[in-house]
C-alpha positions as CSV (number, residue, x, y, z in Angstrom):
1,X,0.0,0.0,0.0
2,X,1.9,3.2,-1.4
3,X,1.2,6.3,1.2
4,X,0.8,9.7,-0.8
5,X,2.8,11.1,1.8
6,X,5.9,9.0,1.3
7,X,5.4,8.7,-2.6
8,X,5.1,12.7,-3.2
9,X,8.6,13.6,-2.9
10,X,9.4,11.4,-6.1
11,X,6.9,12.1,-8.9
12,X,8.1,13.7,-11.7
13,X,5.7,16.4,-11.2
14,X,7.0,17.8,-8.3
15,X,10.7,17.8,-10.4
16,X,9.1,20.5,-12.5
17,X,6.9,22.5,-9.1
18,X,10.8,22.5,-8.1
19,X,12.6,23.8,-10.5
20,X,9.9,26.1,-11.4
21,X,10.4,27.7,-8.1
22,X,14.4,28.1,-9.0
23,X,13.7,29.3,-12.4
24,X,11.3,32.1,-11.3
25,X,13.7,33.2,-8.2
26,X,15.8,35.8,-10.8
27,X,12.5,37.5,-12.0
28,X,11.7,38.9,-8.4
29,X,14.9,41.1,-9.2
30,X,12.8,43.3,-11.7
31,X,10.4,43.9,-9.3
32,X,9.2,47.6,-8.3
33,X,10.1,46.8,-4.7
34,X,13.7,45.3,-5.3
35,X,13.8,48.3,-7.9
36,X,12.9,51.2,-5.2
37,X,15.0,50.0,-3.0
38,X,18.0,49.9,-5.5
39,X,17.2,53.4,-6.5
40,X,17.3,54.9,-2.6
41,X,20.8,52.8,-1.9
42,X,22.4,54.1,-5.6
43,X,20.9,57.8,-4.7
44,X,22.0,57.4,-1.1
45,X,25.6,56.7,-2.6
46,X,25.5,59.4,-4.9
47,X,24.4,62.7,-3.0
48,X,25.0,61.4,0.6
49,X,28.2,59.4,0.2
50,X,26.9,56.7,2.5
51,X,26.2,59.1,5.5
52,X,23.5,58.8,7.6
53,X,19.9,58.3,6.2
54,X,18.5,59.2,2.8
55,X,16.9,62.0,3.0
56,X,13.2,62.8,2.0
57,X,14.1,64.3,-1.6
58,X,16.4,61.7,-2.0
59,X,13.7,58.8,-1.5
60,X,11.6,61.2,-4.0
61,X,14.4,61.2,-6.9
62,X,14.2,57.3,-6.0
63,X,10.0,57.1,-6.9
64,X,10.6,59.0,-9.8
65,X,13.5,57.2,-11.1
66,X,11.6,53.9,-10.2
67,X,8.6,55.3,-12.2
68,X,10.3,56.3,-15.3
69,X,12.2,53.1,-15.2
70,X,8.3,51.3,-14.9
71,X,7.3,53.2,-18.0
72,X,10.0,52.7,-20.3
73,X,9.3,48.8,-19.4
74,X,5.7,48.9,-20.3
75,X,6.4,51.2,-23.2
76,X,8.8,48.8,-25.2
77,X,8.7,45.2,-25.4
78,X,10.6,44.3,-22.3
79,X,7.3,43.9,-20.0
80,X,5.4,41.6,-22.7
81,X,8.6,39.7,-23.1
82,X,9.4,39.0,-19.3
83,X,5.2,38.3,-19.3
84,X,5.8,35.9,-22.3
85,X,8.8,33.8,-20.2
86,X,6.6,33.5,-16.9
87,X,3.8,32.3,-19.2
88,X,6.1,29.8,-20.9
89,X,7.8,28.6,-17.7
90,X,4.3,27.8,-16.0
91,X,3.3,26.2,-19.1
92,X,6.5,24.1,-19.7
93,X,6.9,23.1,-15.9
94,X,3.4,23.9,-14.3
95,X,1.0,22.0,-17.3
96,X,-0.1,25.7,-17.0
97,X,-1.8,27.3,-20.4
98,X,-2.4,30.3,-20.6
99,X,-3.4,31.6,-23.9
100,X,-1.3,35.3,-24.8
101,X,-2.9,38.3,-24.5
102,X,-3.8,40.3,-27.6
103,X,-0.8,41.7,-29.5
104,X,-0.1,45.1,-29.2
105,X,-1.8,47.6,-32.0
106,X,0.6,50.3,-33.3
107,X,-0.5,53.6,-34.0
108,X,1.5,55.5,-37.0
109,X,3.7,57.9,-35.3
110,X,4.4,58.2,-31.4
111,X,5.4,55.1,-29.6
112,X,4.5,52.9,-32.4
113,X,8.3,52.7,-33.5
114,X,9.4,50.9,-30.7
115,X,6.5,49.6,-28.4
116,X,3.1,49.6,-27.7
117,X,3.7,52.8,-25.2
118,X,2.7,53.4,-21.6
119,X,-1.3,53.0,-22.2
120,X,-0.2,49.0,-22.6
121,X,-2.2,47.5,-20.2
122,X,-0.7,44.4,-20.8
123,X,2.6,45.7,-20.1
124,X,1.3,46.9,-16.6
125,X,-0.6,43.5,-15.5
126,X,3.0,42.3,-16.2
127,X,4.6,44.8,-14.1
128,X,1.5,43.8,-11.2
129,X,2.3,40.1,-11.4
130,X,5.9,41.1,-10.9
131,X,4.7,43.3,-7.6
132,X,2.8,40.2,-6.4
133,X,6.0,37.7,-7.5
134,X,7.9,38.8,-4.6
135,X,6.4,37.6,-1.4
136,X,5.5,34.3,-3.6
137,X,9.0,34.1,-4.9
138,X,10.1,34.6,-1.0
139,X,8.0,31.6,-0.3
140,X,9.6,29.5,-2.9
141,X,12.7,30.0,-1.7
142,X,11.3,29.1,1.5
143,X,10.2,25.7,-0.1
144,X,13.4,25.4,-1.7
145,X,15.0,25.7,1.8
146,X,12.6,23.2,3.2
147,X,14.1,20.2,0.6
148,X,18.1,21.3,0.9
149,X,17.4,21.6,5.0
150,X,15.8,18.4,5.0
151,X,18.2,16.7,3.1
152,X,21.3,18.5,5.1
153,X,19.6,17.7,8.6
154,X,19.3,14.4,7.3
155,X,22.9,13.2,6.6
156,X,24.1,14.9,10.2
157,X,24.3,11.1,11.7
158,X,26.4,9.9,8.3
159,X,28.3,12.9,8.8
160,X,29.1,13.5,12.4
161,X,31.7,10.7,12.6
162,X,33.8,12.5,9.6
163,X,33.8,15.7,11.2
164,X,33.9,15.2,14.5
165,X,36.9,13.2,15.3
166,X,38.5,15.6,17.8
167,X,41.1,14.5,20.1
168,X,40.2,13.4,23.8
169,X,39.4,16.0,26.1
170,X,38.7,18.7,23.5
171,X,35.6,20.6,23.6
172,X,33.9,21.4,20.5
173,X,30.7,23.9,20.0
174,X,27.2,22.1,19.3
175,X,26.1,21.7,15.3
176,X,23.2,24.4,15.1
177,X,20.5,22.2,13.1
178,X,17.9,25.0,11.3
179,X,14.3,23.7,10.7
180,X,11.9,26.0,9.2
181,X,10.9,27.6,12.7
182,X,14.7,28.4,12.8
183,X,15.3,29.8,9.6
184,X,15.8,33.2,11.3
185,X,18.3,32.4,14.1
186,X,15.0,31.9,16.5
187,X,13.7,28.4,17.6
188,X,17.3,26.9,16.4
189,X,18.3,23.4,18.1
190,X,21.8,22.4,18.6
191,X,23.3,19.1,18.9
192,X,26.7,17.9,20.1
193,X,26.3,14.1,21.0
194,X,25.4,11.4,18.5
195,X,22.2,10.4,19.8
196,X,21.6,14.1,19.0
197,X,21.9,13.9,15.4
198,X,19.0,11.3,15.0
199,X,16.9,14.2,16.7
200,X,18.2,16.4,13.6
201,X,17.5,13.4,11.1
202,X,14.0,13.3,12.6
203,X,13.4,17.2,12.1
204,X,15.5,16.5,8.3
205,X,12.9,13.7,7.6
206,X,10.0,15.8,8.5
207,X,10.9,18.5,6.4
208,X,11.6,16.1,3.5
209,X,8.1,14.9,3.7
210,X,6.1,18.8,3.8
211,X,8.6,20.2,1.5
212,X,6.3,18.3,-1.5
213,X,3.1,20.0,0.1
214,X,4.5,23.3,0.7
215,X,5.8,23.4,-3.2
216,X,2.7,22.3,-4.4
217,X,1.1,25.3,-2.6
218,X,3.1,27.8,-3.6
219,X,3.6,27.3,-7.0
220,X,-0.7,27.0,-7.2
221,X,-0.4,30.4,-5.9
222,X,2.0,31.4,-8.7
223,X,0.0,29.7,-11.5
224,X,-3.0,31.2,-10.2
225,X,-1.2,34.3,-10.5
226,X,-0.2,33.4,-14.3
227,X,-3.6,32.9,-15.5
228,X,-5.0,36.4,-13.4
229,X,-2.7,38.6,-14.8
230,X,-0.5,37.2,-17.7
231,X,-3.5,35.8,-19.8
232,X,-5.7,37.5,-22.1
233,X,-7.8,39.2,-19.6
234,X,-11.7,38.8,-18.8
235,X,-12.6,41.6,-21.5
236,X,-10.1,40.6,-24.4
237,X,-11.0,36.6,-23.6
238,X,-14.9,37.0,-23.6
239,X,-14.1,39.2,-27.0
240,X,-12.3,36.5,-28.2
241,X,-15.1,34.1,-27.6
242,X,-17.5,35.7,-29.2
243,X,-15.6,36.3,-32.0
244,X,-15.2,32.5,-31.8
245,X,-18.5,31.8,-31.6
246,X,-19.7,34.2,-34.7
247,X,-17.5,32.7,-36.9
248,X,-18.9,28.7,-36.0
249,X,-22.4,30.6,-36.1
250,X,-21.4,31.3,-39.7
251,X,-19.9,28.3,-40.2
252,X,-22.5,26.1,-39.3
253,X,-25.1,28.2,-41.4
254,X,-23.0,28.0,-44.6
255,X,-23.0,24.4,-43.9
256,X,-26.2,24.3,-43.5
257,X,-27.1,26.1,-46.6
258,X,-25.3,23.8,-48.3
259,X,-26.4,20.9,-46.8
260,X,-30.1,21.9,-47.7
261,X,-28.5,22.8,-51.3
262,X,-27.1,19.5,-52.0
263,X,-30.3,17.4,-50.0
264,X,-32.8,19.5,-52.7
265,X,-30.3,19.3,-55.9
266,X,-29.9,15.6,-55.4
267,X,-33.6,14.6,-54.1
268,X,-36.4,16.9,-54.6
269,X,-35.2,18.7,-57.4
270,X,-34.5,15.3,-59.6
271,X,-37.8,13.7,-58.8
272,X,-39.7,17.1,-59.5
273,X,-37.7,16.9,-62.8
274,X,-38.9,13.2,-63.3
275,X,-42.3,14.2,-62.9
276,X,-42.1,17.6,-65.2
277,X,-40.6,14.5,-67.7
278,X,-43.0,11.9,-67.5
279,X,-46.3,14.6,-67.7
280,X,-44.2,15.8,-71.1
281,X,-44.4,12.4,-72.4
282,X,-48.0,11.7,-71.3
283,X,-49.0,15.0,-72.9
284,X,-47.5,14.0,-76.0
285,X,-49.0,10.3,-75.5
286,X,-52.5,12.0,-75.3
287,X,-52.1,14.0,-78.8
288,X,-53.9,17.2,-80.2
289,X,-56.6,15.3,-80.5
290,X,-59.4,13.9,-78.5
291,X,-58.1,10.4,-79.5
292,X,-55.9,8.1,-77.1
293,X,-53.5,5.7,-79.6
294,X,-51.9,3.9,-76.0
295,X,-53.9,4.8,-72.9
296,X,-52.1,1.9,-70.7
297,X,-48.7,3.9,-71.5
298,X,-50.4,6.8,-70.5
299,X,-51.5,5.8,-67.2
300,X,-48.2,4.2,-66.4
301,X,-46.8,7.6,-67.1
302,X,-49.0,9.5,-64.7
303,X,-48.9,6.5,-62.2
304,X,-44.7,7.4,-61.9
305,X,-45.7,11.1,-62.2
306,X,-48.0,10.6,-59.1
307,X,-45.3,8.3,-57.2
308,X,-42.8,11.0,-58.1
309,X,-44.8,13.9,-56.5
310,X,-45.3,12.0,-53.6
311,X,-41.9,10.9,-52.9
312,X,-40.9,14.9,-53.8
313,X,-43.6,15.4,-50.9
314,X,-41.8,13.6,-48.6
315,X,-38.5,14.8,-48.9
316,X,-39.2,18.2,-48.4
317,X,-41.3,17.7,-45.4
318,X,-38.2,15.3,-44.2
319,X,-36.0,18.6,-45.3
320,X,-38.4,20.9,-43.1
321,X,-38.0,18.8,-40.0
322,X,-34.8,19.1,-40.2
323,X,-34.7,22.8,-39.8
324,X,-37.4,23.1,-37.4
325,X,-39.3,19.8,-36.3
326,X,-43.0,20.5,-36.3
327,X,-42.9,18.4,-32.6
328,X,-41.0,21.7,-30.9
329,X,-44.0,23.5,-31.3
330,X,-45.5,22.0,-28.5
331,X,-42.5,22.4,-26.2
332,X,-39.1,20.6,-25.6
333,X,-40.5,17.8,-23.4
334,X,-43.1,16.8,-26.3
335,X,-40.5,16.8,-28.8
336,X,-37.8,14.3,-26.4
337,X,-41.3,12.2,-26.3
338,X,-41.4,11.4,-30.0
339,X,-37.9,11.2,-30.2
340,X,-37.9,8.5,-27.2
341,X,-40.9,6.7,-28.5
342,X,-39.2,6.5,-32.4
343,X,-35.7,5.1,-30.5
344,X,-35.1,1.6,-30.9
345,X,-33.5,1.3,-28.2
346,X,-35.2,1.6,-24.6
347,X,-35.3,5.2,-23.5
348,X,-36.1,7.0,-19.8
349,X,-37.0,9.8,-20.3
350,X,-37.1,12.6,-17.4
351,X,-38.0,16.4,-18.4
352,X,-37.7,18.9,-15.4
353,X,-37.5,22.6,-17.0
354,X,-39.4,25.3,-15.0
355,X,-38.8,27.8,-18.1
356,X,-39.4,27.4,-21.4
357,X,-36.5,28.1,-23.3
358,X,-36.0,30.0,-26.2
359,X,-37.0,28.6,-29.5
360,X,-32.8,28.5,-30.9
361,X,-32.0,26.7,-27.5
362,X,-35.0,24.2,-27.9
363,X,-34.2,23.4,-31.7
364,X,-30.2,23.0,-30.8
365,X,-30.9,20.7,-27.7
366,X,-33.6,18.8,-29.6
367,X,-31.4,18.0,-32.5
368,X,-28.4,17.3,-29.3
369,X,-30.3,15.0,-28.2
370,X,-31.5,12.8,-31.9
371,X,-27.9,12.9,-32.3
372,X,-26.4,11.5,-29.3
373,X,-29.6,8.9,-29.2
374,X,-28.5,7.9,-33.2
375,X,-24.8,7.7,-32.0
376,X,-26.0,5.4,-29.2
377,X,-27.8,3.1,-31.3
378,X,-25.1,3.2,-34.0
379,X,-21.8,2.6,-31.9
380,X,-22.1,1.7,-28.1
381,X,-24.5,-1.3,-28.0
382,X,-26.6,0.0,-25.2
383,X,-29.7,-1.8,-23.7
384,X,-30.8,1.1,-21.9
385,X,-30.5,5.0,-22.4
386,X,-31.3,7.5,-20.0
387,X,-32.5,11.2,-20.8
388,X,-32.6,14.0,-18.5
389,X,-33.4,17.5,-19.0
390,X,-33.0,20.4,-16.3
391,X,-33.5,24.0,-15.6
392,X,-31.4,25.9,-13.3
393,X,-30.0,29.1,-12.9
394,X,-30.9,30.7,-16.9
395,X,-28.9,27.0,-17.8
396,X,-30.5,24.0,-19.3
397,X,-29.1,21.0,-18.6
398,X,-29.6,17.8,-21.1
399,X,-27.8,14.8,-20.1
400,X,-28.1,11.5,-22.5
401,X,-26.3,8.6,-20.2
402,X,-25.9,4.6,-21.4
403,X,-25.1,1.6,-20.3
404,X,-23.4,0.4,-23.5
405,X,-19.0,-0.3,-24.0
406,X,-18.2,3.5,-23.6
407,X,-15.3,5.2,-25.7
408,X,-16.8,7.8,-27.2
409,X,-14.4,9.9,-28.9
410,X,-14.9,13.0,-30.6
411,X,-11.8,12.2,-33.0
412,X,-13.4,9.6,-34.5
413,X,-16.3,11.5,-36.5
414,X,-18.9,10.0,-34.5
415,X,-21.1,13.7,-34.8
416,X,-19.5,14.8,-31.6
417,X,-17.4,17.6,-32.6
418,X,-20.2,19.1,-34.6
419,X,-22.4,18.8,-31.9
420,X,-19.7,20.8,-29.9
421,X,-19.4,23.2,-32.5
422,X,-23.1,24.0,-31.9
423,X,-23.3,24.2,-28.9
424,X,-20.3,26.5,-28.8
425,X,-22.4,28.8,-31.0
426,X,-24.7,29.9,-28.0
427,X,-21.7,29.9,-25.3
428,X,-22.8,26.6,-24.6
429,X,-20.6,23.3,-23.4
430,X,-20.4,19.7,-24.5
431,X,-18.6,17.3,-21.9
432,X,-17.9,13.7,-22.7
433,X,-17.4,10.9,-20.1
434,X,-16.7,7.9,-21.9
435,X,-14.0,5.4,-20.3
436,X,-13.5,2.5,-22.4
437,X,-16.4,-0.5,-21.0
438,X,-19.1,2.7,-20.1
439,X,-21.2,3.9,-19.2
440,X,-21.3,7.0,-21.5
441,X,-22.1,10.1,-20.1
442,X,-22.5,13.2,-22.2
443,X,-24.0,16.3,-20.9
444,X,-24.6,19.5,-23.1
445,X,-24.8,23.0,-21.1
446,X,-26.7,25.4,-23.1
447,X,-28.2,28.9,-21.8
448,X,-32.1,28.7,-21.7
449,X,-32.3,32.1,-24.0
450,X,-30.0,32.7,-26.9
């Protein structure tokens, strides 16, 4: 039985949390703190020559220096680049993506020949998550001290024998062992016996085993960091998604169109032609005059003509369900009925919506759900299928759950990426839970008005 105590020190994982916190320790340098206080000691040098304290004006030439400095960061490239290496050393290390933010838009004249200028805010978020790196970064060094502690506290009985072999009668000064309640001269133990250097490899394994926990914490903090400040931003994001989801919207109506295009060029259209074709020839069978010279030929004719116009018939009314299913006029839960009853495989179906949605949301979850109950009955060799449909919080919820072998993968051009792509039109979500042997469990989150 493998503790997760004992077994976090050695995933590979924590490598990366690890050397993330080592990699990010030279950032904190170009931080407005470590930058102020640069400024006061290099004015402090400078006007004072290193006596007494700096003076007020002197801590003021320091602000402004420090906020010229900040400007001429934001205003080039430097901030977006230092933003661009955090981003890719959380996603490299961290498993952290975070998609970039919008790229700068020059202006002619001005800044535009070598930055964005100071009006980046980009640039400044950059210069904010460097502000909030520095008590973080402090803490990762902290962790980092936590693993070389441990492990130094650790060898002190392997270790004592090699250095402490001190002639008879000599008296040597106890080994200061620091723990993390030590760190800052305060709380520090000291050993000089042997049997006192198992009480530092006690405190060295302890260490060992929270240093795991304490990285992980800190570097969640930092990635949460990475994806507040360094990403796209709420605004530019929620642009991007709608400029997302207007281009599937168009997408999926040019499809559409030409779905309904080919569907009435190859169906309709040629048995329409048929029948223009075979009341042509029965005309012509029929004469000028009142005479019929082969009436059998000429009821055959209009017999096809007739089959023709019904079969004509039936695809376009197939065509208009498929943009709008005459069943939706009743309501969602009507609709789910036919679709449930016309299933062949066995369907429960459970329909809890206290609002009606809008007639877009209806007609996208309707087809949703004849999709997903066709893939069921294609691919996963259910008995059973389960339908539920709820209302909560302006969402609809429709899950479609079964008990066949599971695997459902949109990859494999089972409809599921489509579906996805629809759903995505209306902000909506499609999640899959498919492990190979099932069940299958696919839920679509759709708003109930569009």
């Amino acid at each position: 039985m493998r503790l997760p105590v004992i077994v976090a020190p050695f995933t590979r994982r924590l490598g990366r949390e690890l050397l993330f916190c080592l990699a990010g320790l030279p950032s904190i340098l170009v931080n407005p703190v470590a930058l102020f206080i640069v400024a006061v000691d290099l004015t402090w040098l400078l006007a004072s020559g290193a006596r007494g304290n700096p003076s007020p004006a002197e801590v003021a030439i320091a602000c402004v220096c420090v906020g010229l400095l900040l400007v001429l960061l934001v205003s080039t490239t430097t901030a977006r680049r230092l933003g661009s290496m955090q981003r890719m050393l959380a996603t490299r290390l961290l498993g952290v993506r975070v998609g970039a933010p919008p790229p700068m838009r020059r202006r002619p004249g001005g800044w535009a020949w070598f930055g964005p200028g100071p009006r980046d805010g980009v640039g400044w978020r950059v210069m904010a998550y460097q502000l909030a790196k520095l008590p973080v970064g402090l803490i990762e060094l902290y962790a980092v001290f936590f693993w070389i502690g441990g492990l130094v506290n650790l060898s002190y009985p392997l270790l004592w024998g090699a250095f402490r072999n001190h002639p008879p009668g000599a008296r040597l000064s106890p080994v200061p062992v620091f723990t993390p309640f030590g760190l800052f001269g305060e709380g520090t133990f000291r050993v000089s016996t042997l049997a006192g250097t198992f009480a530092a490899a006690a405190a060295g394994a302890a260490m060992l085993l929270a240093a795991p926990w304490v990285t992980r914490a800190v570097t969640s903090a930092d990635a949460w960091l990475v994806r507040s400040l360094l990403g796209p931003g709420r605004l530019a994001q929620r642009v991007h998604d709608l400029e997302l989801s207007r281009a599937l919207a168009v997408d999926d109506s040019a499809a559409l169109l030409r779905r309904l295009e080919r569907d009435l060029h190859d169906g309709a259209q040629i048995r329409l032609a048929t029948l223009a074709m075979n009341l042509g020839m029965a005309r012509e069978k029929l004469g000028d005059s009142g005479e019929v010279r082969d009436a059998a030929a000429v009821r055959e004719l209009v017999d096809a003509a007739l089959r023709g116009a019904k079969d004509a018939l039936g695809e376009l009314r197939s065509l208009a369900r498929g943009i709008h299913p005459p069943a939706l006029d009743n309501g969602l839960a009507d609709a789910l009925a036919s679709l449930a009853a016309d299933s062949a495989i066995l369907v429960e179906l459970e329909v809890g919506i206290p609002v009606r949605p809008t007639p877009a949301i209806e007609t996208i979850a309707y087809f949703c759900a004849a999709e997903l109950l066709a893939n069921a009955a294609k691919h996963s060799f259910a008995n059973k299928i389960a339908i539920r449909v709820s209302g909560a919080r302006d969402v609809l919820l429709l899950s479609v759950v079964d008990d066949g072998t599971g695997g459902a993968d949109p990859a494999r051009g089972t409809g599921l990426s489509g579906l996805a792509q629809r759903v995505a039109v209306v902000d909506g979500g499609l999640t899959i839970a498919s492990p190979p042997g099932g069940p299958t469990k696919i839920t679509v989150e759709l708003p109930l008005r569009a």
